[in-house]
C-alpha positions as CSV (number, residue, x, y, z in Angstrom):
1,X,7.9,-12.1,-43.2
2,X,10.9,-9.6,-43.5
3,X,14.5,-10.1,-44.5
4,X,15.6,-8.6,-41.1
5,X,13.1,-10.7,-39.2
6,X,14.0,-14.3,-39.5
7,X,16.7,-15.7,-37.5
8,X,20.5,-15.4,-38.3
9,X,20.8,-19.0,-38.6
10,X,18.1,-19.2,-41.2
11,X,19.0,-16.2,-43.0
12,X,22.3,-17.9,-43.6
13,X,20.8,-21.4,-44.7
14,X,18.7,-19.7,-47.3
15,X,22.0,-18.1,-48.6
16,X,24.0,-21.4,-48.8
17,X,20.9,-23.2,-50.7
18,X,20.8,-19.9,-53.2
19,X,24.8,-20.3,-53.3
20,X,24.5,-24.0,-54.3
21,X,21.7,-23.8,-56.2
22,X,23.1,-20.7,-58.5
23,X,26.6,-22.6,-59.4
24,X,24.7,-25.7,-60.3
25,X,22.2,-23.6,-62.7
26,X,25.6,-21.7,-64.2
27,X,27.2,-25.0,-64.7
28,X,24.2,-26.2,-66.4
29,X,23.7,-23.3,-68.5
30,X,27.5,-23.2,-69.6
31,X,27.3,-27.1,-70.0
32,X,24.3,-26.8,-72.4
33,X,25.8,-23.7,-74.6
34,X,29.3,-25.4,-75.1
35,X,27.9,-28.7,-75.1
36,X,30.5,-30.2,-72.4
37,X,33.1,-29.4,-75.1
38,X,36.5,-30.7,-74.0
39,X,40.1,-31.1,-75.8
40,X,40.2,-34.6,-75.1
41,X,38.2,-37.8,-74.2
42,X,38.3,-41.7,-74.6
43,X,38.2,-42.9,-78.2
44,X,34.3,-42.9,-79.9
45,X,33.1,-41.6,-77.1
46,X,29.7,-41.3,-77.7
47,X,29.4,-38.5,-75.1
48,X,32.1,-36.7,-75.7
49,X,32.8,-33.7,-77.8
50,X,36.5,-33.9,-78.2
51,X,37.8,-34.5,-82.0
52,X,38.1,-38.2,-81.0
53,X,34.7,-38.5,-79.4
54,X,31.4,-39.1,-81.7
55,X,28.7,-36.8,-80.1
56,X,28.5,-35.1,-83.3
57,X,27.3,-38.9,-84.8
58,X,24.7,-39.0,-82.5
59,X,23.5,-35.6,-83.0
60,X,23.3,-36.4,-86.8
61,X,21.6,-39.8,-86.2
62,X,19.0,-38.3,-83.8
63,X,18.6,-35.1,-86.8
64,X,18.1,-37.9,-89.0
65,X,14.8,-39.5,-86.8
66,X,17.2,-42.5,-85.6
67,X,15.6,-43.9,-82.6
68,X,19.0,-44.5,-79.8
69,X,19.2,-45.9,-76.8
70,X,22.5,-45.9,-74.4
71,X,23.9,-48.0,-72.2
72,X,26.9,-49.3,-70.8
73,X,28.3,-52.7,-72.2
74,X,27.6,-55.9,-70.3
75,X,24.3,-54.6,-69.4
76,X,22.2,-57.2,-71.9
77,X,18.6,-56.5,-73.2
78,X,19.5,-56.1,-77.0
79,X,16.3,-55.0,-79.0
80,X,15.6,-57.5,-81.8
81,X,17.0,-55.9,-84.9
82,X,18.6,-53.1,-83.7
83,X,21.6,-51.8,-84.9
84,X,24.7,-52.7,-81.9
85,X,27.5,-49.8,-82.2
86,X,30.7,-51.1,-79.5
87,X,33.1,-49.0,-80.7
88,X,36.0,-48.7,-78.2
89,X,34.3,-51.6,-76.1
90,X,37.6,-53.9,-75.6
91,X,36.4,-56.0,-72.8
92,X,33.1,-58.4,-73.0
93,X,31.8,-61.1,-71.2
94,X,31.5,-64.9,-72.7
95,X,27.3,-64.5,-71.7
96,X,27.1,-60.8,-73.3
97,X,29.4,-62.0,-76.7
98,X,26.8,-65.0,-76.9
99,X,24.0,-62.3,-76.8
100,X,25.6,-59.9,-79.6
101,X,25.9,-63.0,-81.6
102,X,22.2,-64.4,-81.0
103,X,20.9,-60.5,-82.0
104,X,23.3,-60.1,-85.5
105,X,22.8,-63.6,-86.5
106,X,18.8,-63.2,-86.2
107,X,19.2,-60.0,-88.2
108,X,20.8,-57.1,-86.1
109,X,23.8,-55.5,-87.3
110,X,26.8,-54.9,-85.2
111,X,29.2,-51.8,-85.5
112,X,32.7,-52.6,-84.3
113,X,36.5,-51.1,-84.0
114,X,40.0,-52.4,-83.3
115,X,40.1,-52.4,-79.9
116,X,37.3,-55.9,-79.9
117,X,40.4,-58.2,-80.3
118,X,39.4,-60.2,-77.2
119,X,35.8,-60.9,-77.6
120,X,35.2,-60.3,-81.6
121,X,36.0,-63.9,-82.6
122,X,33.1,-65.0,-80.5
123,X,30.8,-63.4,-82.9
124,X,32.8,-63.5,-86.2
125,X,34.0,-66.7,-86.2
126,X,37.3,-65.3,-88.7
127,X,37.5,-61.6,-87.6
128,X,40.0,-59.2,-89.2
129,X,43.3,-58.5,-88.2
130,X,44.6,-55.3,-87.3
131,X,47.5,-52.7,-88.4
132,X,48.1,-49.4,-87.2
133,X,49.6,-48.3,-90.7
134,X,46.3,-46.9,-92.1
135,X,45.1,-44.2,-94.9
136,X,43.7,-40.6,-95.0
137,X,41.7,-40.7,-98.3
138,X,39.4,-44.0,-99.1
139,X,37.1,-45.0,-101.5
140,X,34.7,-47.9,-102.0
141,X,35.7,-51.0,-103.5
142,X,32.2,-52.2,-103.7
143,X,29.3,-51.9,-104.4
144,X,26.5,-52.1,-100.9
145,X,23.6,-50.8,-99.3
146,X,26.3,-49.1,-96.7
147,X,28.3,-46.8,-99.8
148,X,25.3,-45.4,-101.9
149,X,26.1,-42.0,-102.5
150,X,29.4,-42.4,-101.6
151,X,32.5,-41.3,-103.3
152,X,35.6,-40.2,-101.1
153,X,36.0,-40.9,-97.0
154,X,38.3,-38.9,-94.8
155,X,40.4,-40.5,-92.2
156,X,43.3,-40.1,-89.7
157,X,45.0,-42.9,-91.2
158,X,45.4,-44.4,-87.5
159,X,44.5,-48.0,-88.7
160,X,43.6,-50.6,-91.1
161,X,42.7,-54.5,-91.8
162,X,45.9,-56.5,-93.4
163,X,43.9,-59.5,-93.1
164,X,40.1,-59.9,-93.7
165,X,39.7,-62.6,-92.4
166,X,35.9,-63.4,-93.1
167,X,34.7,-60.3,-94.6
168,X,35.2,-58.2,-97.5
169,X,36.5,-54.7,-97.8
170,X,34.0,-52.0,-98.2
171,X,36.7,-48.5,-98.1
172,X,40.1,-48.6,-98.8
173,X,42.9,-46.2,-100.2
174,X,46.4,-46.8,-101.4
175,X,45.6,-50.7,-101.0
176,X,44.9,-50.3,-97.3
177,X,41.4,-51.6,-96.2
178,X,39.7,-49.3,-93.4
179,X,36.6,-51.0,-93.7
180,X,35.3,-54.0,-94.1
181,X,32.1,-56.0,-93.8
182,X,30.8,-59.7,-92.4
183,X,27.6,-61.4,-92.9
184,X,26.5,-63.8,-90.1
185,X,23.3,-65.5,-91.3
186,X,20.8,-63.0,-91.2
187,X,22.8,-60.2,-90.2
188,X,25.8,-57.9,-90.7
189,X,29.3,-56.8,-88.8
190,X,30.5,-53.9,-89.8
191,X,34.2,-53.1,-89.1
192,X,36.4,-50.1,-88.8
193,X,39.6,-50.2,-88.6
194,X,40.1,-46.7,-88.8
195,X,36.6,-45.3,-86.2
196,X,37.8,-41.8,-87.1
197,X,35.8,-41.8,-89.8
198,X,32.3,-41.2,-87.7
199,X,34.4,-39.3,-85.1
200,X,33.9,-35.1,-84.3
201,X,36.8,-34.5,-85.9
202,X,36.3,-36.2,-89.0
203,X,32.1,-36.5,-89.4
204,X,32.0,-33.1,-91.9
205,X,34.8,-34.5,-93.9
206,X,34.2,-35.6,-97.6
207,X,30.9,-38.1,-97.5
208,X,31.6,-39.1,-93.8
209,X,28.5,-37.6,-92.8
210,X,26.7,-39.9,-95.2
211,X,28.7,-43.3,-94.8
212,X,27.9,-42.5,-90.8
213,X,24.3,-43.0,-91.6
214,X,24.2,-45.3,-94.2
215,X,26.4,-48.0,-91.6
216,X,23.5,-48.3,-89.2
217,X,20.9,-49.4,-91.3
218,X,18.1,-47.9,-92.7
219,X,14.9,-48.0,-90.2
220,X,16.8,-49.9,-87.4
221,X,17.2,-48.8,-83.5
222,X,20.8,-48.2,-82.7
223,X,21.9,-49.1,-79.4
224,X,24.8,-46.7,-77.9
225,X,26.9,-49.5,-76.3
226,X,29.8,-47.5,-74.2
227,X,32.9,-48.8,-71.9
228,X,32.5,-49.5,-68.6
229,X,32.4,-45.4,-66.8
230,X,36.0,-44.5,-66.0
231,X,35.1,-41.1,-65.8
232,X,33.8,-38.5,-63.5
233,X,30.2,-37.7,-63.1
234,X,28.6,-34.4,-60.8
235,X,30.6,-32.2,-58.6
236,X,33.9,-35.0,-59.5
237,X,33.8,-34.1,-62.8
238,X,34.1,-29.9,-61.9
239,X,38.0,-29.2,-61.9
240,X,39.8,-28.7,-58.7
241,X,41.0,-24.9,-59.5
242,X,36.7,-24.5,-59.9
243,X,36.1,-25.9,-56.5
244,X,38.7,-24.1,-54.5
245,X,37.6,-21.1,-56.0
246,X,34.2,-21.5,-55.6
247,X,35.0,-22.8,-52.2
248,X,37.1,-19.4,-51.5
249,X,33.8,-17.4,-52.8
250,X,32.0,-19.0,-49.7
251,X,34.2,-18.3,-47.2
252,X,34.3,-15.1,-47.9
253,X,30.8,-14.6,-47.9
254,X,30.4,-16.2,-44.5
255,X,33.3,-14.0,-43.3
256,X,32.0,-10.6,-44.5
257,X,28.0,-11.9,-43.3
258,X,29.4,-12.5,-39.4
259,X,31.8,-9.4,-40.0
260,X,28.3,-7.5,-40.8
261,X,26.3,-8.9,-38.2
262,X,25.3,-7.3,-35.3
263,X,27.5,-8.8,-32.4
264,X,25.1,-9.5,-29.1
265,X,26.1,-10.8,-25.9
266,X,24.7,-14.5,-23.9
267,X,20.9,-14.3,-23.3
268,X,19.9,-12.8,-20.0
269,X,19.2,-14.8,-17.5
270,X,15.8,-15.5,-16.7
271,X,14.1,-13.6,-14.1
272,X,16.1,-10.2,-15.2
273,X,14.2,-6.9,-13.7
274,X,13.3,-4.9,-17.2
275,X,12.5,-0.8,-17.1
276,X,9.1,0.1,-17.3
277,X,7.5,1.0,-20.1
278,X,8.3,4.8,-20.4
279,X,4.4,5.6,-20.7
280,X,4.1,3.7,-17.4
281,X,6.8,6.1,-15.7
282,X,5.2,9.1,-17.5
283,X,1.8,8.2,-15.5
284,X,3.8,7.1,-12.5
285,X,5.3,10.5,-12.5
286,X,1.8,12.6,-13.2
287,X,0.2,10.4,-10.7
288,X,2.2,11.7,-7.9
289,X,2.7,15.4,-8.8
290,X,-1.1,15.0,-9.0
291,X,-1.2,13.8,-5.1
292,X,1.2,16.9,-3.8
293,X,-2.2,19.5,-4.9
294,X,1.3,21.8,-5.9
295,X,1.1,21.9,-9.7
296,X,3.1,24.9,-9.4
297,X,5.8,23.2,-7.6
298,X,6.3,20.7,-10.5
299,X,6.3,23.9,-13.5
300,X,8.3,26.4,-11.9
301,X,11.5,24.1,-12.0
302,X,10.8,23.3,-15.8
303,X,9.8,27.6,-16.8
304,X,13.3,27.8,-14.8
305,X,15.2,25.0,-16.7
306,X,13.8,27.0,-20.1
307,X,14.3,30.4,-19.2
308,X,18.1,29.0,-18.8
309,X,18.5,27.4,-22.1
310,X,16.4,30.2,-23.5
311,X,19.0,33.2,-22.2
312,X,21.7,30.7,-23.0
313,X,20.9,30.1,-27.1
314,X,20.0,33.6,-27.2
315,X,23.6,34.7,-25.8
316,X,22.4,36.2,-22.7
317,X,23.4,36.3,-18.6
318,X,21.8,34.1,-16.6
319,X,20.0,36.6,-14.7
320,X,18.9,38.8,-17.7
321,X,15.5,40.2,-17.1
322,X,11.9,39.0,-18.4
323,X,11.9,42.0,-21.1
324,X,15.2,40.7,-22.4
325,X,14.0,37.1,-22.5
326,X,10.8,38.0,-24.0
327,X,12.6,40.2,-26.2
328,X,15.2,37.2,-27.3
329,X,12.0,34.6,-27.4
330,X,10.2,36.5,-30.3
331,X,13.4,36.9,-32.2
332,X,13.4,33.6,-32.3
333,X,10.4,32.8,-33.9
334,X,8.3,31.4,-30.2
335,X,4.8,32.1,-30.8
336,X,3.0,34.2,-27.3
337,X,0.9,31.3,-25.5
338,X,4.9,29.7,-24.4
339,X,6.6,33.1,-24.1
340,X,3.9,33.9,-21.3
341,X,3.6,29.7,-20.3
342,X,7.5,30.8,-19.7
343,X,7.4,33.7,-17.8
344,X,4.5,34.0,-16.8
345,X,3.6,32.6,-13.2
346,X,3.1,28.8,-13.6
347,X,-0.7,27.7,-14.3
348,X,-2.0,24.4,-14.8
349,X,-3.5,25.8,-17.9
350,X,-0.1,26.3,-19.6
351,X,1.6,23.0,-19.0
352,X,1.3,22.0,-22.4
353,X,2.3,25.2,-23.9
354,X,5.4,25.0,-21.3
355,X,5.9,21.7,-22.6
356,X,6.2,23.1,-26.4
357,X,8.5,25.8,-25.3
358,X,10.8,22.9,-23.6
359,X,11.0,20.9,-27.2
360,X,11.9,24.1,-28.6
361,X,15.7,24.3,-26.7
362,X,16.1,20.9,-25.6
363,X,17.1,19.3,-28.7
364,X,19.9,21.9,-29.2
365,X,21.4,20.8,-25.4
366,X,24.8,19.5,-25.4
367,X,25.8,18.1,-21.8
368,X,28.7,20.3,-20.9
369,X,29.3,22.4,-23.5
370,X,29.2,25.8,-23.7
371,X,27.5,28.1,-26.9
């Protein structure tokens, strides 16, 4: 089916669904080459590319054949083993604390920042305590499975442990402890008091890249445990400036479609008298000049009509005489059979050629207006 044929209403449609469905594919397509890159985001982020976010430590632990699972905190199901990473998860339920305890304490290993003050004591039963005077530079104190390899950490200096509390330090620089690490019975607690050292910002820094992977455990499943969403998702999560704009874009596009469109009154009524077909009044017509037996009757009127636009287009009186007509006629390029079907007395064996001759001026008539 044609463009032109379907309906107004459905032409329009189809443009609205191609509108919609070509900003989602651009903001798609601009989302997957910038990666969602943004200036800012909540702290260890795991989705977010901002210098305090830690995308880029999931993209190394996936490079690295690390199997990860996401999900939000509170949500339960903790594979046996796995390797639990809550940074920036600050609140926690008594049931889900139990849970995180139950999975180290069988062998998992839990990853874990400053902001777990209210719920961390309910896994480590003398958990660090917290400063925000940190260090930039650090460098292992010990030696563990978590630090082979490494030699020098990089760090905003946001944080460290004054008080260990039940662990033992693991990095620390200018006698400032960033991290440090528990055992609880079969498993570990790791603790950073500084998480900028696995953040975007920070991950190419000195051996940060190496600690990052060393931290979760060698052959575990890390499970991506994230704060509850406080963030926008779909269309909510396009800026306003982007929707009025696109919004704008629309509107115009309607405008200048029903500017376009071809304006057409109500529907007639039913029962409206239509013309006849013109073939049917062309037959009408022959039908009765054929009753009247006077074929001659119906052409002289039409050789008269044409000698008349003939003496006209030819610059000629009205009542110029048949050598002057036939004279003007050649000049003009009209071939003998309608010169004679002309001016010749009317037969029914010239009608078509009269007919010819008549195409030949009628075109070039103009209603009232004089060569």
């Amino acid at each position: 089916m044609r463009w032109r044929a379907l309906p107004a209403a459905a032409r329009v449609a189809i443009v609205i669904v191609g509108i919609v469905v070509g900003v989602n594919v651009a903001i798609s397509a601009l989302d997957s080459a910038t990666r969602g890159a943004d200036t800012e985001g909540t702290d260890s982020d795991p989705s977010s590319t901002a210098p305090n976010g830690t995308a880029a430590w999931v993209e190394l632990l996936e490079h690295n054949g690390v199997d990860i699972s996401s999900g939000e905190a509170g949500a339960g199901g903790f594979e046996p083993g796995a390797s639990l990473v809550m940074l920036g998860v600050e609140e926690l339920s008594l049931a889900d604390a139990v849970q995180v305890r139950e999975l180290v304490s069988a062998g998992g290993r839990l990853i874990v920042g400053p902001g777990a003050d209210p719920w961390i004591d309910l896994v480590v039963a003398d958990p660090p305590t917290w400063t925000p005077s940190g260090t930039e530079v650090a460098r292992p104190v010990v030696d563990a499975p978590e630090l082979d390899g490494i030699s020098e950490i990089r760090a905003e200096g946001t944080g460290a442990w004054s008080d260990l509390g039940a662990g033992r330090a693991l990095l620390a620089g200018d006698g400032k402890v960033i991290v440090s690490i528990a055992t609880l019975e079969l498993g570990t607690v790791v603790m950073l008091a500084d998480p900028s050292v696995v953040s975007n910002g920070y991950l190419a820094e000195a051996d940060n890249a190496g600690f990052a992977l060393r931290i979760v455990g060698e052959g575990r499943p890390v499970e991506l445990l994230e704060p509850e969403a406080t963030g926008s998702e779909g269309l909510a999560a396009v800026p306003d400036r982007w929707k009025l704009s696109l919004a704008g874009l629309v509107i115009a596009f309607l405008l200048g479609a029903l500017a376009r469109g071809r304006r057409v009154g109500p529907p007639d009524p039913a029962g409206t008298p239509r013309p006849p077909p013109r073939r049917t009044f062309v037959d009408a017509m022959g039908r009765a000049l054929e009753r009247t037996r006077r074929p001659r009757g119906a052409l002289e009127p039409l050789q008269a009509h044409v000698r008349a636009e003939l003496a006209r287009h030819a610059g000629l009186s009205t009542d110029a005489n048949e050598d002057a007509l036939r004279s003007a006629a050649r000049r003009l390029g009209w071939p003998d059979d309608e010169i004679d079907a002309v001016l010749a007395p009317a037969m029914p064996a010239t009608v078509l050629a009269c007919g010819r001759a008549l195409s030949r001026v009628a075109p070039n008539r103009r209603e009232g207006v004089n060569p």
